[in-house]
C-alpha positions in Angstrom: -32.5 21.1 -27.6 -30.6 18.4 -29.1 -28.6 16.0 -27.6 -24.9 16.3 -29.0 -23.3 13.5 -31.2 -21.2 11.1 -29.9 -17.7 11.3 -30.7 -16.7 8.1 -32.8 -14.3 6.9 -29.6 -17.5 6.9 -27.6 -19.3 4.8 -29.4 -16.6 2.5 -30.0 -16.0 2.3 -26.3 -19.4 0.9 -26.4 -19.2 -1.2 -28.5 -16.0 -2.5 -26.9 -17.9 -2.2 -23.2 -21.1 -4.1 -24.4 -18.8 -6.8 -25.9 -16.8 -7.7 -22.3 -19.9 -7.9 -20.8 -21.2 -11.0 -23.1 -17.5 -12.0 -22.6 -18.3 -12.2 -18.7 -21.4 -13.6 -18.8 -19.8 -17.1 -20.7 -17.2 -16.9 -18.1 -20.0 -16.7 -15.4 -21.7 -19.7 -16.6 -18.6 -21.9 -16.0 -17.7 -20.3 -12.5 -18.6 -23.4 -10.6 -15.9 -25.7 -8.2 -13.5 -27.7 -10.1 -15.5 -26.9 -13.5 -12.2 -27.0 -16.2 -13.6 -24.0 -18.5 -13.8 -21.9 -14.9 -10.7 -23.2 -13.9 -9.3 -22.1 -16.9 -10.3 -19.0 -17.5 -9.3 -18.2 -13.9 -6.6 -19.0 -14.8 -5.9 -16.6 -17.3 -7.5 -14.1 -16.0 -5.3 -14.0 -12.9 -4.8 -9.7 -12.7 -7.9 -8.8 -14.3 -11.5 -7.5 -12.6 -14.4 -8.8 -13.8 -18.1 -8.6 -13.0 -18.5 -11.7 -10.8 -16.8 -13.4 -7.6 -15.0 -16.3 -8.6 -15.9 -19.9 -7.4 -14.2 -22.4 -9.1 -11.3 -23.5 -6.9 -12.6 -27.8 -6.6 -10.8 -27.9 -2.8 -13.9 -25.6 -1.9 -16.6 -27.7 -0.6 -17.1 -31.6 -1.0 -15.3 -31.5 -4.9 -12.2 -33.2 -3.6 -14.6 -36.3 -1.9 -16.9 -36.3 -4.9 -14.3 -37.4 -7.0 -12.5 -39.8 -4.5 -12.9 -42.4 -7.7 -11.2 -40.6 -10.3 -8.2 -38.9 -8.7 -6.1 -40.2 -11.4 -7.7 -39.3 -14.0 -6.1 -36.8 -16.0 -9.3 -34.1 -15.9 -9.3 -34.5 -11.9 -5.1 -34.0 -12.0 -5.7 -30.8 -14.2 -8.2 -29.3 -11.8 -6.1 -29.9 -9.1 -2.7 -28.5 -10.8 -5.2 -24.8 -11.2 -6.0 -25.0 -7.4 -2.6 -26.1 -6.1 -1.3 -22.7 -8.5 -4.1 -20.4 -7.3 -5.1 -21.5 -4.0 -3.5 -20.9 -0.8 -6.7 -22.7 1.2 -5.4 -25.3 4.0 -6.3 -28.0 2.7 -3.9 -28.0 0.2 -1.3 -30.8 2.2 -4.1 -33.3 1.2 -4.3 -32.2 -2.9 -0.6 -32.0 -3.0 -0.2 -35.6 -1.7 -3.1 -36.7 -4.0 -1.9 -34.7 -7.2 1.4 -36.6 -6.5 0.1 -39.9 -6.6 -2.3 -39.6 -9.3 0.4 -38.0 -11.9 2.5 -41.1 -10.7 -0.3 -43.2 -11.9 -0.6 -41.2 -15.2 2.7 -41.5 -16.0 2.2 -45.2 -16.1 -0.2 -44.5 -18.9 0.6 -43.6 -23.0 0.0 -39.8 -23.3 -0.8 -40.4 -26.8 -2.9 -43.4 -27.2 -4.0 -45.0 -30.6 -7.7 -43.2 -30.4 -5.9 -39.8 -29.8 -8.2 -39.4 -27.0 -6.1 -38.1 -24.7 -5.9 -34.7 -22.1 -2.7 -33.6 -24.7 -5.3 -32.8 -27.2 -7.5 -31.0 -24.9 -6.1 -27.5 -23.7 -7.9 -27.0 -20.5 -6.2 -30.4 -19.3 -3.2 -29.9 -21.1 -2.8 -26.6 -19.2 -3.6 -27.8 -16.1 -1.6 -30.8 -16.2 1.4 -28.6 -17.4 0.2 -26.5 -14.3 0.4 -30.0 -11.8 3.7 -30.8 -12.8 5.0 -27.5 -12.0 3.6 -27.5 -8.2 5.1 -31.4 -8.1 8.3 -30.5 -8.8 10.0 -31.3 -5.4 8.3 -34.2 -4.8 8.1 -35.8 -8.7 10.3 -34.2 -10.6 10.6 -36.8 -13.5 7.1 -35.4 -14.9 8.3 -32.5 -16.4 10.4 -34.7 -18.6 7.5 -36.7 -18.9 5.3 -34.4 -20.1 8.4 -32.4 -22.4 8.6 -35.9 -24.3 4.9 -36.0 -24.6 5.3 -32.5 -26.4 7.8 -33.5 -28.7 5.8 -37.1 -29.6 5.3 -37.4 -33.2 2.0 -38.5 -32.4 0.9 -34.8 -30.7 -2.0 -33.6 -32.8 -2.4 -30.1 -33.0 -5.1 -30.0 -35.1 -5.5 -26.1 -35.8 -3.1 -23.3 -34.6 -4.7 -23.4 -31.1 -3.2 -26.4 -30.1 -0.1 -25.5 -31.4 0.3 -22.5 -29.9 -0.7 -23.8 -26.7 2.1 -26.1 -27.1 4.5 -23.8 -27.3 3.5 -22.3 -24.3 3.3 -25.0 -21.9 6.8 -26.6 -23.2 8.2 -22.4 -22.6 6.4 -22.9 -19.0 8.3 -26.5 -18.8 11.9 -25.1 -20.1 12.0 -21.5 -19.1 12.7 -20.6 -22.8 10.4 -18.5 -25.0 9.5 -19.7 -28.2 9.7 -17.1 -30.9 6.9 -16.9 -32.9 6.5 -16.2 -36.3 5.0 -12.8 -38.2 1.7 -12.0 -36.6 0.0 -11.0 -40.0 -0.1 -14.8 -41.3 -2.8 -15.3 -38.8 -6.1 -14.4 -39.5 -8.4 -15.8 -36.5 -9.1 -14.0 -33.7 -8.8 -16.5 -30.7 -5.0 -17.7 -32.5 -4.4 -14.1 -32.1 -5.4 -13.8 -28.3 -3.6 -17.3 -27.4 -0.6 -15.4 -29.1 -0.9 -12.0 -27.5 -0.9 -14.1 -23.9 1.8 -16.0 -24.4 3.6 -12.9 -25.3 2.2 -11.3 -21.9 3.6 -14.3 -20.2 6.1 -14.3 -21.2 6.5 -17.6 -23.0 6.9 -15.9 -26.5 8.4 -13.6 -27.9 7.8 -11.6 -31.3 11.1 -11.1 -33.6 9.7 -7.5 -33.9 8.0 -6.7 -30.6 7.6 -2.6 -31.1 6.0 -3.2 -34.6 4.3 -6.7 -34.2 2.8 -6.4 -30.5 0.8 -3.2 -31.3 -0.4 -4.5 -34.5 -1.5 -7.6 -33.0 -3.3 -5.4 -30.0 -5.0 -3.3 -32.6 -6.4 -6.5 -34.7 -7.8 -8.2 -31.0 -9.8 -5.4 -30.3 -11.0 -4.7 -34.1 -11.7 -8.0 -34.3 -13.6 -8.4 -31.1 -15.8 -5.7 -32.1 -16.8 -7.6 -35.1 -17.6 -10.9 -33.2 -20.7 -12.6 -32.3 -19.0 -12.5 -28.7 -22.2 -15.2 -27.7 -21.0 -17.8 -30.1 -17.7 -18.1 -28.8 -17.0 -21.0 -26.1 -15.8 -20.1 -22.5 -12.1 -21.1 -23.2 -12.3 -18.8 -26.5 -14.0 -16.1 -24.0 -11.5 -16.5 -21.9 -8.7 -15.9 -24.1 -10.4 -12.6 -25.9 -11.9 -11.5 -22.6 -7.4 -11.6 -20.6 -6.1 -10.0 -24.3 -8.9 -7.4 -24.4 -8.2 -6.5 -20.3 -4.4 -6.5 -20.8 -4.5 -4.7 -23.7 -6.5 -1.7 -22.2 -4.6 -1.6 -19.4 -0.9 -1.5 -21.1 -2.3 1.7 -23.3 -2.9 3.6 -20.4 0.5 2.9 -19.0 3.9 3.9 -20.9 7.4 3.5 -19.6 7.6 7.3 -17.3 4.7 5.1 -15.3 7.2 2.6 -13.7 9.4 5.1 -12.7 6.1 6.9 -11.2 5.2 4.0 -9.4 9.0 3.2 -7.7 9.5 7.1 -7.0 6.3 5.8 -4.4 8.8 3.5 -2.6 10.0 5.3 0.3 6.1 6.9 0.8 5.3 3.0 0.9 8.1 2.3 3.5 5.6 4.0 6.2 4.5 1.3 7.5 7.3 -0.6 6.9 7.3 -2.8 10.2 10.3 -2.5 13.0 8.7 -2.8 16.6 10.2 -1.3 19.7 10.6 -4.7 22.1 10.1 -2.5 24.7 6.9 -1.7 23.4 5.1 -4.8 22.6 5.1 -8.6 23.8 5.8 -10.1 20.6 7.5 -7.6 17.9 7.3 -7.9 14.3 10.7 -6.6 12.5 10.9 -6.6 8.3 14.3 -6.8 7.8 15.5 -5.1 4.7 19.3 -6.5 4.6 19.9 -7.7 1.4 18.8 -7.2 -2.7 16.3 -10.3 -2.3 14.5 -8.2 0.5 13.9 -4.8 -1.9 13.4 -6.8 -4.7 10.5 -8.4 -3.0 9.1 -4.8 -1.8 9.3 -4.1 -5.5 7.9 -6.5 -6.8 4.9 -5.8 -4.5 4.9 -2.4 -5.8 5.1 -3.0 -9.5 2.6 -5.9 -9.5 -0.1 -3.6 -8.0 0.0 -1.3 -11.5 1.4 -3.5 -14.7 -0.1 -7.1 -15.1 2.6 -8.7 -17.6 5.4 -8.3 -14.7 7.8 -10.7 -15.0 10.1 -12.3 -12.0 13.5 -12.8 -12.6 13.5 -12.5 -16.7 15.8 -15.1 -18.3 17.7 -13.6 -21.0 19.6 -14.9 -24.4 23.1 -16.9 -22.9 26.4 -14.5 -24.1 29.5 -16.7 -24.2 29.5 -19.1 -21.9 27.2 -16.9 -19.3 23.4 -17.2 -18.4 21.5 -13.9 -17.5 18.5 -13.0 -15.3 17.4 -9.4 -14.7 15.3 -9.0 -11.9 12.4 -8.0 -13.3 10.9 -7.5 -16.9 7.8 -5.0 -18.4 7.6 -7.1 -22.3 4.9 -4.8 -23.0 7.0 -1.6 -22.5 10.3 -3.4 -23.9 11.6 -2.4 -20.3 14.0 -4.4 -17.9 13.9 -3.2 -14.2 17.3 -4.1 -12.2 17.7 -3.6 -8.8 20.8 -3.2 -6.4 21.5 -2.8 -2.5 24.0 -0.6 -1.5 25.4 -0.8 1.8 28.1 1.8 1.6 29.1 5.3 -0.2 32.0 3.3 -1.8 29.5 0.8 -3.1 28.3 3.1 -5.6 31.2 3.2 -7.9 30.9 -0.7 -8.1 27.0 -0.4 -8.6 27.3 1.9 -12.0 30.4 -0.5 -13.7 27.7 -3.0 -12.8 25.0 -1.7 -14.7 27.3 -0.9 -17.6 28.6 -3.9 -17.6 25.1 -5.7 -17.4 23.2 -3.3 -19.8 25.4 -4.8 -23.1 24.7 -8.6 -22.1 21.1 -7.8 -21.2 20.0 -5.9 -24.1 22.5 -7.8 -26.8 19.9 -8.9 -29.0 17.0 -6.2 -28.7 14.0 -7.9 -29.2 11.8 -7.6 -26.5 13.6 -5.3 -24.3 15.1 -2.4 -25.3 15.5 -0.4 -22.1 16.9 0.0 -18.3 15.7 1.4 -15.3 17.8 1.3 -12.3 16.4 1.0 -8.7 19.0 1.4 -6.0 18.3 0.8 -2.2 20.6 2.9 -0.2 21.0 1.1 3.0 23.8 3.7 3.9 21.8 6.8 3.7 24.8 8.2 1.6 22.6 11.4 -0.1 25.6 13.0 -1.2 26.6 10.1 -3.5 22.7 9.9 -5.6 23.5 12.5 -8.0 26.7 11.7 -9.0 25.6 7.8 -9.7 22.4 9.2 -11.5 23.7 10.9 -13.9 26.8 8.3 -14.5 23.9 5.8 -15.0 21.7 8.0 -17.4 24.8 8.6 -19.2 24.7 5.2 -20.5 22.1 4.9 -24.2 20.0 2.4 -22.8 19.3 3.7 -19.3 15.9 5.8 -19.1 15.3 6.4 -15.2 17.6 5.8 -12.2 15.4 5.9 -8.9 17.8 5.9 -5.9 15.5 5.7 -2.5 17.4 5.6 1.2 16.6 3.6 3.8 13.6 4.6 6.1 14.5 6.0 9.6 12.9 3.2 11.6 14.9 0.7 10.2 18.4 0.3 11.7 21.8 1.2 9.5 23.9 -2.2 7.9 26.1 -3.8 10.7 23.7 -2.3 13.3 23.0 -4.7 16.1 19.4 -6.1 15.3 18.5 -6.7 19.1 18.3 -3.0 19.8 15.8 0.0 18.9 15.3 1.6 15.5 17.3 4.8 15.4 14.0 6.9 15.8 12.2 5.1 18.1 15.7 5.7 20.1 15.2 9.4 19.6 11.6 9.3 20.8 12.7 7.9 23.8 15.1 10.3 24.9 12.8 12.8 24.0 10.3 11.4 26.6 13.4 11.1 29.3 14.1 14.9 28.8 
């Protein structure tokens, strides 16, 4: 009997499968403590499963004491900005106060020297530094403008669209304001593309066509990795193919109806939301939801779980003389996810002028995001009032999904006095009494 044909998808997913794995297998070979290749393809590979544990965080083991004569050196900063992003370890007091004093020192030095030898021209450091100078902020704020002018030196020499691009990224990162980047089709390499498609994912970029120009790039990434000599590539060009390649594949399976899938799952969730009795345990835990910040958080929790490119708190083009920031952002989908805290039936009225009102300035310019969905916390329980604002709300053209979820039963009403027993552990109790 013979064995039937593969269908062309098949083998491609083969293809496609076999190429990951000599992806993983350069990224493996850096995966040691403070190694900069490892650190950054950790880095951006943050959201992704691979094939292997990762072990490069350098406050792991003796890294930090190894390097006790170079701590301000611009490769030891750059490692240490990766672990002070990724690592939540306790010895971080110790890096902090070392990563301060060392990009002090830096400072002191030209960025751009004569012999262009210099962690600016080198994107694992530049990253990383870029990375430091974020998790300094409180302490040193003046290197952000340090490095900013470094960016804008005429002396920066990005030799090759790499550079470039990475640029654009880290100075986005510094400023909070995407570059916008130019027609995808002028580039013909494949790790320019990659470098491209995550700044896009992070947000740092956006396409002046994202519905025609982000697919097309997706498609060209994964024809052009199938036509690689994946084992020829170095582990920051891995790295960049192996985060577009897992990104992409995951954002195909996933469409807009998803999201509002995944926050329909919200009050299901809110099981084991926390809200001890006192009078059951010595030291109670109680999750107060009282506020937007609070579901906004649950949310977030929620929605990181399923789509990588999340974005927190997505600044938006300035209308007038006013600055916006939706709460959360899907780029890939072209999707903006607002959310709002009612504490009252007469709060709902207020809630849809305020998504009207916030739907023109969000979506003004229609690049990236096209769409709305709406995710309203009822603190008040007030049922009879979610149909009325869900249809007001899906009235409006750029609103696809409202999702209106009430408050769980353990957790007491708005105005309620905190020191006393959730509503139904109050009902359990006279229950027990009768």
């Amino acid at each position: 009997m013979n064995s039937p044909t593969p269908e062309a998808s098949e083998i491609v997913a083969q293809q496609l499968g076999s190429q990951l794995v000599v992806l993983e297998r350069s990224l493996a070979s850096a995966n040691r403590p403070g190694n900069l290749d490892g650190l950054f393809a950790h880095h951006l590979l943050q959201g992704i499963d691979v094939s292997f544990t990762w072990d490069v965080n350098p406050l792991n083991g003796p890294w930090l004491d190894q390097h006790a004569d170079r701590l301000g050196d611009a490769p030891v900063l750059a490692a240490l900005g990766y672990a002070r992003t990724h690592s939540t370890r306790h010895g971080n007091d110790v890096a902090q106060t070392t990563l301060v004093n060392g990009l002090r020192n830096l400072m002191r030095r030209d960025p751009l020297p004569a012999d262009g030898v210099t962690f600016m021209h080198d994107p694992r450091q530049l990253l990383g530094i870029a990375l430091a100078a974020a998790a300094v902020e409180a302490e040193l704020p003046q290197v952000r403008e340090w490095l900013l002018e470094a960016l804008a030196d005429s002396r920066f020499r990005a030799d090759g669209a790499h550079l470039e691009l990475l640029r654009r990224h880290v100075r986005a990162m510094l400023t909070d304001q995407a570059s916008i980047l130019p027609d995808p089709a002028s580039s013909g390499d494949l790790v320019d593309l990659a470098l491209t498609h995550l700044m896009v994912t992070a947000g740092t970029a956006r396409f002046v066509d994202p519905d025609t120009d982000l697919p097309r790039v997706q498609r060209r990434i994964l024809t052009g990795l199938l036509r690689t000599d994946a084992g020829e590539l170095s582990v920051g060009e891995a790295a960049l193919l192996r985060s577009a390649a897992g990104r992409i594949i995951d954002s195909t399976m996933l469409s807009r109806n998803h999201v509002g899938v995944v926050l329909r799952r919200f009050p299901a969730a809110m099981k084991r939301w926390r809200w001890d009795d006192p009078a059951d345990m010595k030291h109670p835990i109680r999750w107060e939801v009282s506020s937007e910040r609070e579901v906004q958080d649950i949310v977030w929790i929620l929605l990181r779980a399923v789509f990588d490119d999340l974005v927190d708190e997505e600044p938006l083009p300035q209308l007038g003389h006013s600055s916006y920031r939706s709460d959360f952002g899907l780029p890939h989908l072209g999707v903006l996810v607002e959310i709002k805290y009612v504490r009252s039936a007469g709060e709902f009225k207020h809630i849809e002028k305020q998504v009207f009102e916030d739907s023109v300035a969000y979506l003004r310019d229609r690049t990236t995001y096209k769409k709305i969905i709406v995710f309203i916390y009822d603190a008040s329980s007030s049922v009879q009032e979610h149909d009325v604002t869900t249809s007001a709300l899906l009235a409006l053209e750029d609103v696809i999904d409202v999702v209106i979820v009430s408050r769980p039963s353990q957790l007491p009403p708005p105005g309620a006095d905190l020191g006393g027993t959730s509503p139904a552990a109050r009902r359990s109790r006279t229950k027990k009494a009768a």
